[in-house]
N, C-alpha and C positions, 0 to 999 in steps of 0.2 A: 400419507407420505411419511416413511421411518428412517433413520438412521443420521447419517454425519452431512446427508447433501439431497439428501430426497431427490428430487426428479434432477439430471441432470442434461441440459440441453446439446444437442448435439450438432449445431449449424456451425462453431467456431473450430471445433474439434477437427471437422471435416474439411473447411477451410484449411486452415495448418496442416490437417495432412497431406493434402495437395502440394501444400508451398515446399511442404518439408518433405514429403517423398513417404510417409507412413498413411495409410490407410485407403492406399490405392487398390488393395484387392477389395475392401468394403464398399470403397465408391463403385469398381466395375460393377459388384454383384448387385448393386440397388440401380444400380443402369438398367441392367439387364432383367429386372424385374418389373420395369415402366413397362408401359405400354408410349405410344408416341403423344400422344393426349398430356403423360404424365413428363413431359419432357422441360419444361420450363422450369427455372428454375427459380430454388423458393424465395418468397420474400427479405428484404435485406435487415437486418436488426437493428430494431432502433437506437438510437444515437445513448451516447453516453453523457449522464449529467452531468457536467461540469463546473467549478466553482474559479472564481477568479484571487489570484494570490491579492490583497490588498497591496501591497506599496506598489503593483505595477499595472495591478489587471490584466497580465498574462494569467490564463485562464487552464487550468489540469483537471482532466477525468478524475474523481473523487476516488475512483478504486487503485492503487500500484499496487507492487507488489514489495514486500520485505526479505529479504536475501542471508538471513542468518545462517543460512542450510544448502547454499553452494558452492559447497568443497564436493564434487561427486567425487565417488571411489569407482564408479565403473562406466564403460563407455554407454549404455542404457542410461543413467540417472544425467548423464551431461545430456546425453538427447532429451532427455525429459524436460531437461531444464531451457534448454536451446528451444523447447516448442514453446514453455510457458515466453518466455521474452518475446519471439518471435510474436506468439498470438496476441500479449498484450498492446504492441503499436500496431498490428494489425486495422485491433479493435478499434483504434484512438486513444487508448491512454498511451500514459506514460511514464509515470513514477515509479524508478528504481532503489530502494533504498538499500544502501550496502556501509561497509565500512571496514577499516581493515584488520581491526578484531574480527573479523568471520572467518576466518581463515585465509581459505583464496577466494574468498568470494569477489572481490575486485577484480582479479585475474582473469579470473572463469569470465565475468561479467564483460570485461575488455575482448575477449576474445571471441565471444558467441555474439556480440554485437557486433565487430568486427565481419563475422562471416556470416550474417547474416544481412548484413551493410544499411541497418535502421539505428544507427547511433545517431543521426540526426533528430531523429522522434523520440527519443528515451530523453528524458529529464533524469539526471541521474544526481541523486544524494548522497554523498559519504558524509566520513565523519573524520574528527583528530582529537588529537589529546595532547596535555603536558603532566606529565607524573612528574609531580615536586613543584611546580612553574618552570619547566623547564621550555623556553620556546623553542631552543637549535633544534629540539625533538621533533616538537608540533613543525614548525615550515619544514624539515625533511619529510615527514609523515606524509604531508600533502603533495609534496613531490613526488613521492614514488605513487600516490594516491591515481595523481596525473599518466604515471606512465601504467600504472597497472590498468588501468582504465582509457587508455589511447585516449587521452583528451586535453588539451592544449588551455580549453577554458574547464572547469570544472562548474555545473549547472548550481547547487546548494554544498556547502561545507554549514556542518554543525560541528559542535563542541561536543565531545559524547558523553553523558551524563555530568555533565557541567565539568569536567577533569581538567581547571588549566585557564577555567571563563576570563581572570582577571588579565594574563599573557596575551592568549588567545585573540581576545575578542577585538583589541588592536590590532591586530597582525589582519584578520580576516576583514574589518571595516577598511585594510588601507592595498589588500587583494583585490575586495569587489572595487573601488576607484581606480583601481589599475587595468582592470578588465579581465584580473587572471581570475575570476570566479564569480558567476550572478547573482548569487545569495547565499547569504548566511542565517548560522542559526543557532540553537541550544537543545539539548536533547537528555529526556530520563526518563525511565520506566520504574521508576520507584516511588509511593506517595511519600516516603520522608524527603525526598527534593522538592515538594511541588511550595511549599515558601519559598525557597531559594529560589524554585521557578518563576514563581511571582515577582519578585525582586527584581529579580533581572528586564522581567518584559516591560515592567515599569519605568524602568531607569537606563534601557541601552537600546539604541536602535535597530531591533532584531528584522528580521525579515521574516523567519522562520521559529516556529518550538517544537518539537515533537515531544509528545507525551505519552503515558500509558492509560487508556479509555477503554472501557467495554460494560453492555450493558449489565453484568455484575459487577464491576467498578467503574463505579461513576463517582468517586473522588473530587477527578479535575474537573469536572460540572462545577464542584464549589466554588473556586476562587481562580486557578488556572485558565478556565476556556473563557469565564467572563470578562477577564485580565485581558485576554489576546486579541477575544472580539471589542472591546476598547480601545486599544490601541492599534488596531488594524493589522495585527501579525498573524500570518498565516500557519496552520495547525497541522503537521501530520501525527497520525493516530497510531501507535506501535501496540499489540497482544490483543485486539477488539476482540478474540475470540478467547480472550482470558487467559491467563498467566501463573505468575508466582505466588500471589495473594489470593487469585477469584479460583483457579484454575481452568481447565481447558472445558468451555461451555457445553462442547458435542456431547461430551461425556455426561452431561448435566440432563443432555434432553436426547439421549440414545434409546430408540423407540417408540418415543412419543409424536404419536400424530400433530401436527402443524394447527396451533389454533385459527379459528372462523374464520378469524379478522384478517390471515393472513392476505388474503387476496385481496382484500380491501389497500394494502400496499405496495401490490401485484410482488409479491416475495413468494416463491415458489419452493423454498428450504430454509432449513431455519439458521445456514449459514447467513443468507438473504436477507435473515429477520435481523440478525445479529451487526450486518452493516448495514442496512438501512438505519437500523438507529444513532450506529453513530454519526452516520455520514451526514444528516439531518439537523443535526445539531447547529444551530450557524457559525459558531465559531470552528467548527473544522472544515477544512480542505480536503486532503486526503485521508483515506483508512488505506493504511498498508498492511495485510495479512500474510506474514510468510506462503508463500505453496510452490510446489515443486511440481506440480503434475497439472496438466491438460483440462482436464474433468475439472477441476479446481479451480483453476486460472476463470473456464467458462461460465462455471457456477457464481464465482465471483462477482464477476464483470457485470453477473445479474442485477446483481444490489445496485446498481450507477444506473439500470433502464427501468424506467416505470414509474411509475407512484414513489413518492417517499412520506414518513410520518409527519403529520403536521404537530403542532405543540400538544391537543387533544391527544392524538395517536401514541404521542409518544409517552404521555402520562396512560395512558390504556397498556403499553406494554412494558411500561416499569412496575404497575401495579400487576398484571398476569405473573411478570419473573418473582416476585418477589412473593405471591401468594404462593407458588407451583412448586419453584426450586430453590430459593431461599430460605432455609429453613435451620 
C-alpha cells in the first residue's frame, strides 16, 4: 500500500452518494453486475470509538473534522464539502471544528448543515478572541458566531490561541451558566504556548484544550496531555498530520509500503497509522484533521474502528518513526 491513503474504502462513499444524489450511475452499474445471489446488501461498518468528555461523560467519536479550508471558491468544492459533513453524522461522529478566523467557514458550515438538516448531531466548536483585552469584541464575536452557525446554544467556544484568556474566560464561564453555550475551552497549536497552556488547565475550570499533537510532535505528551488527563479536561488534537514545526507527515512516508505491524491495529493507511496514535493516547478525546473530500473523510473515520495502540504499540511506533523518517 503507497502513497497519502493507501487503500481507501468505499462503503461511506457510496452511502453519501446515494443520500447526496452523486454516484448514482456507479451504484446502477455494480447493480447490474450482480447476479440475484449477489443482491444483499453488504455488511454494516463497525461502530466508531468513542471517548467520553470528563466533566459530563457526554461521549464523541474520536475522529471530527477541522474546517480551516471552507471558504470554497466553486460550486464543486461546496459539494465536496457538503458530502464530507454530511458523511461524518452519518457515520456517528460529530465534531466540527471551525472559527471565524477561517474565513466563511462558519457560514458555509451554518448553511450546509442547514440543508442538510443534521445540525442536531454536529457538535460544533468555534472559537473567539480579544486583541488588546478587548471583551465588546469577543461577546460580539460570538454573536455573529451564533448567527453564522444558525445556533441559538453554541456546543464548545474556545479562546483561540489563548488571545484575551484573562477577559474571556469570565465571560464564557458565566455563558455556559446561562445555557447560551455547553462548553468552553483554550486552544493553540504552537509549542511556545504549551506552559501558558499548562497554567491555565491547572488553575481555571476548562472543560476543553485543544492543542497541536502528531506522531512527529509529540511536544504536548510532556506536560500538556498529562496536565489535562489530571484534571479531567477534555482534548482536541489540531495538525495530527503534522504542521508548522514537524511538517506534513504524507510527504514523509510517500511511497513507502505500510509497516507489518500495521494490521496488528487494523490501520489500513498510514493516514490510519497516523490517528490511531494519537487517538490512543488517554488524555485525548478528539483528533480533528482538516479534509475537504469524501475519500478522506472515509479513510479517516478508519482510524475511530478497529484495534487501537495499546502503551507497547505505541512505544513500537514512536521508535519505527523515529528510526525511518526522523532523521
Amino acid at each position: 500500500m503507497k502513497g497519502r491513503r493507501g487503500v481507501i474504502k468505499i462503503g461511506l462513499a457510496a452511502g453519501i452518494g446515494a443520500m447526496t444524489g452523486t454516484g448514482a450511475m456507479s451504484a446502477w452499474a455494480a447493480s447490474k453486475s450482480k447476479s440475484k445471489d449477489d443482491d444483499e446488501p453488504p455488511p454494516p461498518a463497525p461502530p466508531l470509538t468513542t471517548k467520553a468528555i470528563p466533566s459530563t461523560g457526554e461521549r464523541l467519536a474520536v475522529i471530527g473534522v477541522g474546517t480551516n479550508n471552507y471558504s470554497p471558491d466553486t460550486p464543486a468544492e461546496r459539494t465536496a464539502r457538503r458530502e464530507v459533513l454530511a458523511g461524518l453524522t452519518a457515520a456517528g461522529a460529530s465534531v466540527i471544528d471551525t472559527a471565524p478566523a477561517y474565513r466563511q467557514s462558519e457560514s458555509v458550515i451554518g448553511d450546509l448543515l442547514a440543508d442538510i438538516g443534521n445540525r442536531k448531531q454536529a457538535f460544533i466548536a468555534t472559537k473567539v478572541s480579544a486583541d488588546g483585552g478587548n471583551l465588546a469584541a469577543g461577546v460580539a464575536s460570538i454573536e455573529e458566531s451564533k448567527q453564522h452557525l444558525r445556533s441559538d446554544v453554541l456546543d464548545l467556544v474556545q479562546i483561540h490561541s489563548l488571545n484575551g484568556v484573562d477577559v474571556l474566560l469570565p465571560h464564557l464561564n458565566d455563558l455556559k451558566r446561562k445555557g447560551q453555550i455547553r462548553y468552553f475551552g483554550v486552544t493553540t497549536s504552537s509549542g511556545s504556548q504549551h506552559d501558558a497552556l499548562v497554567k491555565l488547565i491547572n488553575t481555571q475550570p476548562l472543560d476543553f484544550v485543544q492543542v497541536d499533537y502528531s506522531l512527529a510532535n509529540r511536544a504536548a505528551a510532556d506536560e500538556v496531555l498529562p496536565a489535562a488527563l489530571a484534571k479531567r479536561i477534555a482534548v482536541l488534537v489540531n495538525l495530527p498530520f503534522g504542521g508548522r514545526n514537524d511538517g506534513n507527515l504524507f510527504s514523509r512516508v510517500a511511497g513507502v509500503d505500510l509497516p507489518d505491524w500495521a494490521g496488528a491495529i487494523d490501520a489500513h493507511s498510514w493516514g490510519q497509522i497516523f490517528l490511531k496514535y494519537v487517538v490512543s493516547h488517554p488524555a485525548v478525546t478528539v483528533a480533528i484533521p482538516g479534509m475537504t473530500k469524501l475519500a478522506h473523510l472515509d479513510d479517516n473515520l478508519g482510524a475511530a474502528r478497529g484495534r487501537l495502540p495499546d502503551g507497547m504499540m505505541r512505544a513500537r511506533i514512536e521508535k519505527y518513526w523515529d528510526q525511518h523518517f526522523d532523521s
